[in-house]
C-alpha positions as CSV (number, residue, x, y, z in Angstrom):
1,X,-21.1,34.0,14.3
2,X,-22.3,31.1,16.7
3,X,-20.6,27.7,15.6
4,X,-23.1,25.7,12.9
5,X,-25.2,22.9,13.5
6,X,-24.2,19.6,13.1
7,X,-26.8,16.9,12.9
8,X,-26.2,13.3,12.4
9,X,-25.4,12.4,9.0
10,X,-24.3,15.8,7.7
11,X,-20.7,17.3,6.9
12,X,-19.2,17.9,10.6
13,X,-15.5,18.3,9.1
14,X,-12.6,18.2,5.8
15,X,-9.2,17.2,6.0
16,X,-6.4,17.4,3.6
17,X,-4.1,14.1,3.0
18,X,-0.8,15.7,1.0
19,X,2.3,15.4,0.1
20,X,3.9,18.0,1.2
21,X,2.7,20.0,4.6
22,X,4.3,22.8,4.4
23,X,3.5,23.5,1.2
24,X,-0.2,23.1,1.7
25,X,0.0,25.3,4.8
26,X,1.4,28.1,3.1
27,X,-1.0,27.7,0.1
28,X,-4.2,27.3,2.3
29,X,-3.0,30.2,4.6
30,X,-2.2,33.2,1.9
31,X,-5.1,31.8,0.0
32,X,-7.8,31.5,2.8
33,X,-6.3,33.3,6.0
34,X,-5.6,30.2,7.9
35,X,-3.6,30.0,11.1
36,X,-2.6,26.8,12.4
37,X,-2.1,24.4,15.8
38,X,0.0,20.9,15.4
39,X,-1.2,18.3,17.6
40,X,1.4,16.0,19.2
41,X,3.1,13.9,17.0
42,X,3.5,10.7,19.3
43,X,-0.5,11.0,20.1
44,X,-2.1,12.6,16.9
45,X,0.7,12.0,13.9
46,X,1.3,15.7,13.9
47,X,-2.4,16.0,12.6
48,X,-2.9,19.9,11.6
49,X,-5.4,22.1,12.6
50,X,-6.6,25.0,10.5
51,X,-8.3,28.3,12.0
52,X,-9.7,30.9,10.6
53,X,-10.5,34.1,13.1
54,X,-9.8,31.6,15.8
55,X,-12.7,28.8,14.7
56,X,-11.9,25.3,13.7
57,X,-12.4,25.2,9.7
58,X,-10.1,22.0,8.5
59,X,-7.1,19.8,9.0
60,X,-4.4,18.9,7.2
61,X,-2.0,16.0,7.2
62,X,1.5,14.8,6.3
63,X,0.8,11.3,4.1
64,X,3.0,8.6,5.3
65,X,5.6,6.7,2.7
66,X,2.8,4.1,2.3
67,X,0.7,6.4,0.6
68,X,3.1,8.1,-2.1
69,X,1.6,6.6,-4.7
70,X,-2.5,7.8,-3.6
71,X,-2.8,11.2,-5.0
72,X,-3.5,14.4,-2.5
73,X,-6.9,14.7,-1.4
74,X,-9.6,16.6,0.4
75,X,-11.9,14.6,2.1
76,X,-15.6,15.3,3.5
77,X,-16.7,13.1,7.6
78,X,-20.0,13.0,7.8
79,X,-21.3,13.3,11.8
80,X,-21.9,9.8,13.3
81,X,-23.8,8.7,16.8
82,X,-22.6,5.5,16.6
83,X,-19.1,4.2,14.5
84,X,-19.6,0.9,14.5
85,X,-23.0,0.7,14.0
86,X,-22.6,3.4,11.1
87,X,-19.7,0.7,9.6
88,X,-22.1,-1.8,9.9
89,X,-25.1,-0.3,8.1
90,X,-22.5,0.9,5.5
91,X,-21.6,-2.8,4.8
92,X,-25.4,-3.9,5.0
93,X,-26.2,-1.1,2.0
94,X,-23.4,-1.6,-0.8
95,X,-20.8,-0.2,0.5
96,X,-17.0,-1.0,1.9
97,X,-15.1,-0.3,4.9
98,X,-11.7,1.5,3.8
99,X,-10.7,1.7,6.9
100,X,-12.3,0.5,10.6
101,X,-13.7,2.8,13.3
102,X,-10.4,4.3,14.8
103,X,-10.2,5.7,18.4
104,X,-8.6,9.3,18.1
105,X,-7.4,9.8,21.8
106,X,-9.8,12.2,24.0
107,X,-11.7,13.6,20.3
108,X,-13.7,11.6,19.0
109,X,-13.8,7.8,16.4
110,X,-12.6,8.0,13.1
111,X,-13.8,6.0,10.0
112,X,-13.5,6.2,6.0
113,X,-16.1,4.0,4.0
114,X,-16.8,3.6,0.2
115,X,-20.4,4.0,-0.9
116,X,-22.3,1.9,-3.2
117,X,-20.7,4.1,-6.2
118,X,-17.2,4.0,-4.9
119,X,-16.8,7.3,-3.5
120,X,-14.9,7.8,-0.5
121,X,-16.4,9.0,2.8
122,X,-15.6,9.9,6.2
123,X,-17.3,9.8,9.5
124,X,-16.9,11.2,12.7
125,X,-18.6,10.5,16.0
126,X,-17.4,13.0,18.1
127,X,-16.2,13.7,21.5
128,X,-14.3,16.8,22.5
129,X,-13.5,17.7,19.1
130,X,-17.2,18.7,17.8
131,X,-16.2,19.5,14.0
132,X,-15.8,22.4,12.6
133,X,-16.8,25.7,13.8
134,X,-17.5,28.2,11.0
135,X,-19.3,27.4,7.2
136,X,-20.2,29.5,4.7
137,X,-18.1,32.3,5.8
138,X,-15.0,33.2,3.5
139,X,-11.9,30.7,4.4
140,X,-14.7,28.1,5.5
141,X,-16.1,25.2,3.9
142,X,-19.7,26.5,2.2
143,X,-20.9,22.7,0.2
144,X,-19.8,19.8,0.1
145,X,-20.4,17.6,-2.7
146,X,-20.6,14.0,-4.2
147,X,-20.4,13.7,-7.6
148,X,-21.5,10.1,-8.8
149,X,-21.6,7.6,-11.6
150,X,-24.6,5.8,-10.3
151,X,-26.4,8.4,-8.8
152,X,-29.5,6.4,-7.9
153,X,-27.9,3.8,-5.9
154,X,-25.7,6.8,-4.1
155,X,-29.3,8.5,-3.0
156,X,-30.3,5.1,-1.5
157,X,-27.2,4.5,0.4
158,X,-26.9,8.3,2.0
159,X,-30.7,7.5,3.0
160,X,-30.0,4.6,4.2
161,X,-26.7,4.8,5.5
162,X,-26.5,8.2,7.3
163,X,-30.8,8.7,7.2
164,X,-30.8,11.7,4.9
165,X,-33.5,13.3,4.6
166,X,-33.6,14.4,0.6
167,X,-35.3,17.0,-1.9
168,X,-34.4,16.7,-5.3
169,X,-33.2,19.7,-6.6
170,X,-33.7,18.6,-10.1
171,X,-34.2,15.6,-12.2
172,X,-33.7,16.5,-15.6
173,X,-32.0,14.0,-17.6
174,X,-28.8,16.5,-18.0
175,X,-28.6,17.7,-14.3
176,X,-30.2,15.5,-11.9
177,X,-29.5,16.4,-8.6
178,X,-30.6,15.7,-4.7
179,X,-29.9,17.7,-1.6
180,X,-29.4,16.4,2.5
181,X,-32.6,19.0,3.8
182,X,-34.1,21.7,1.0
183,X,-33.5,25.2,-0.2
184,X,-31.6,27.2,1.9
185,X,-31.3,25.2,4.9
186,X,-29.6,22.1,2.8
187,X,-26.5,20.7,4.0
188,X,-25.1,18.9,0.5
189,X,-25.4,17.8,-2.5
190,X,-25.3,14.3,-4.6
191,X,-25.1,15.4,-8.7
192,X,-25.2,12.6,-11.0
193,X,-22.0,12.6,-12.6
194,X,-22.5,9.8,-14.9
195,X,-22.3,11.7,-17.5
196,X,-19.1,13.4,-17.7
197,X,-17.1,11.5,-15.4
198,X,-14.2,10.0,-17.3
199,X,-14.2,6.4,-17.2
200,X,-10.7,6.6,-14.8
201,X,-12.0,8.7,-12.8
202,X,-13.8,7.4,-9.9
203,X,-16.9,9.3,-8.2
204,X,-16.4,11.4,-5.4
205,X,-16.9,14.4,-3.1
206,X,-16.0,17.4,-3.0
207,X,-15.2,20.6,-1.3
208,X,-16.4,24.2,-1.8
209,X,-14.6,27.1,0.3
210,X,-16.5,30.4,0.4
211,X,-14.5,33.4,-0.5
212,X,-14.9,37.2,-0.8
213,X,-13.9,37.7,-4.6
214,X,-13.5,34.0,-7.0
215,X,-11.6,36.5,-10.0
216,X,-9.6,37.2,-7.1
217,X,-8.9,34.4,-5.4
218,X,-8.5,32.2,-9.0
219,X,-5.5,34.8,-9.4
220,X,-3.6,35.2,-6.1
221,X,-4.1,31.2,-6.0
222,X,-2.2,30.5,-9.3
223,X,0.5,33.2,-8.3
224,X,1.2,30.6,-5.7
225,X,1.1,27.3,-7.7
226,X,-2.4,26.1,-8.2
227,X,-4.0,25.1,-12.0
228,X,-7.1,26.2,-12.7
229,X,-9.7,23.4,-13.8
230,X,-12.7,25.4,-14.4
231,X,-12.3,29.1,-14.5
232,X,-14.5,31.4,-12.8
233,X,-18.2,31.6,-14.1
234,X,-21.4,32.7,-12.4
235,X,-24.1,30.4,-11.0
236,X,-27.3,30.7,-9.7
237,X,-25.6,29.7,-6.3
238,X,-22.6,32.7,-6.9
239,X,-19.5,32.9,-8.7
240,X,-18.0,29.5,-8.8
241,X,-14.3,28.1,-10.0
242,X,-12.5,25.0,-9.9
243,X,-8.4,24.4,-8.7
244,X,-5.9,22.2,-7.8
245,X,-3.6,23.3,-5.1
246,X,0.4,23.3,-6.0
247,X,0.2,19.2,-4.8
248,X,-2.8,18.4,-7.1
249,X,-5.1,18.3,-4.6
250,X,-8.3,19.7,-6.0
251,X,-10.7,22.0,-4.7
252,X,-13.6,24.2,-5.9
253,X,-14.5,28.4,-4.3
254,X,-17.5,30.1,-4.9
255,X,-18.2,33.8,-4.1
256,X,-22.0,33.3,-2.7
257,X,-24.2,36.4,-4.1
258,X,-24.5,37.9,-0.3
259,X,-20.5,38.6,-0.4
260,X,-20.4,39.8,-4.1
């Protein structure tokens, strides 16, 4: 399968901040059939990569004492041209800069932003590292996410922001959601979450792996440590369910119809 598409503004990459590396690498690799690659430590932090049949599909990394008290986290980079200008238009539109435009030696810049709701967000403006190189296939990311408390606001600032092109998937006052590109050939999602979203917890995005089986992977999963959030129920998009890995980092599968 020939590596996906990445235009500006859409997912390009995930990454896992935990608390425990090893764990997560055994989780990830029964549970998906990950291999993995280290990067230097002196140059990249001993940064992780994650493969699946030899394609780039995620990374994973150590958190550092300073972050023991953030809780384990996948996060979503968006593709960016331009890193500074991106920070720039992301301070212009309601948003915050978590942390600066980074220089990642020989791959690429690195930044994480806070959108006009909150929610955290990564960018990545690329050089040798492209992103990832394999979606929607079982082990791979297949969506990616936000789920908002002020879901109007959140539209405005991904147009804005990142120039998303949007269709709105629905706007019924119980599910009101909007899409980067339409139908089949959409990239994400932004659900307004406003309404179910505990008032401590904060809006954010989210990842969706593709899998072979969801009953299946919900059960070898758990034999390994994770809690189940939502159990396994069909969709109009395929079999979905919702975990958190043994380090609480949560995560949602879904068995698209094509692979049931």
């Amino acid at each position: 399968m020939p590596s996906p598409e990445i235009t500006p503004g859409a997912p390009c990459w995930i990454d896992l901040m935990t608390s425990d590396i090893a764990k997560a690498r055994q989780f990830y690799g029964e549970l998906f059939g990950w291999e993995y690659e280290t990067g230097d430590e002196e140059k990249y932090g001993g940064y992780t990569t994650a493969r699946k049949n030899g394609r780039t599909v995620a990374g994973l990394m150590q958190k550092d004492e300073d972050q023991a008290g953030m809780p384990d986290v996948w996060s979503t980079y968006l593709r960016s041209d331009d890193a500074e200008a991106t920070a720039a238009a992301v301070t212009a539109n309601g948003g915050q800069v978590y942390m600066p435009p980074m220089d990642v030696p020989e791959q690429g810049h690195m930044a994480v932003f806070g959108d006009a709701a909150g929610a955290a967000i990564g960018i990545w403006q690329p050089r040798e590292m492209r992103g990832y190189e394999l979606v929607g296939e079982p082990g791979a990311a297949a969506w990616h996410e936000l789920h908002t408390k002020d879901y109007d606001a959140a539209v405005k600032f991904y147009q804005e922001v990142f120039g998303w092109d949007t269709d709105v998937m629905s706007d019924k006052p119980e599910f009101r959601y909007t899409t980067l590109g339409a139908g089949y050939a959409a990239k994400a999602g932004i659900l307004d979450a406003s309404g179910f979203l505990p008032a401590d917890v904060p809006s954010s995005w989210q990842t969706y792996f593709a899998v072979e089986s969801a009953d299946a992977s919900v059960e070898k999963a758990v034999s390994m440590g994770a809690t189940v959030i939502d159990a396994a129920q069909d969709s109009p998009f395929g079999r979905l369910a919702t975990l958190t890995d043994p380090t609480g980092a949560l995560f949602k599968i879904i068995q698209a119809e094509h692979t049931s």
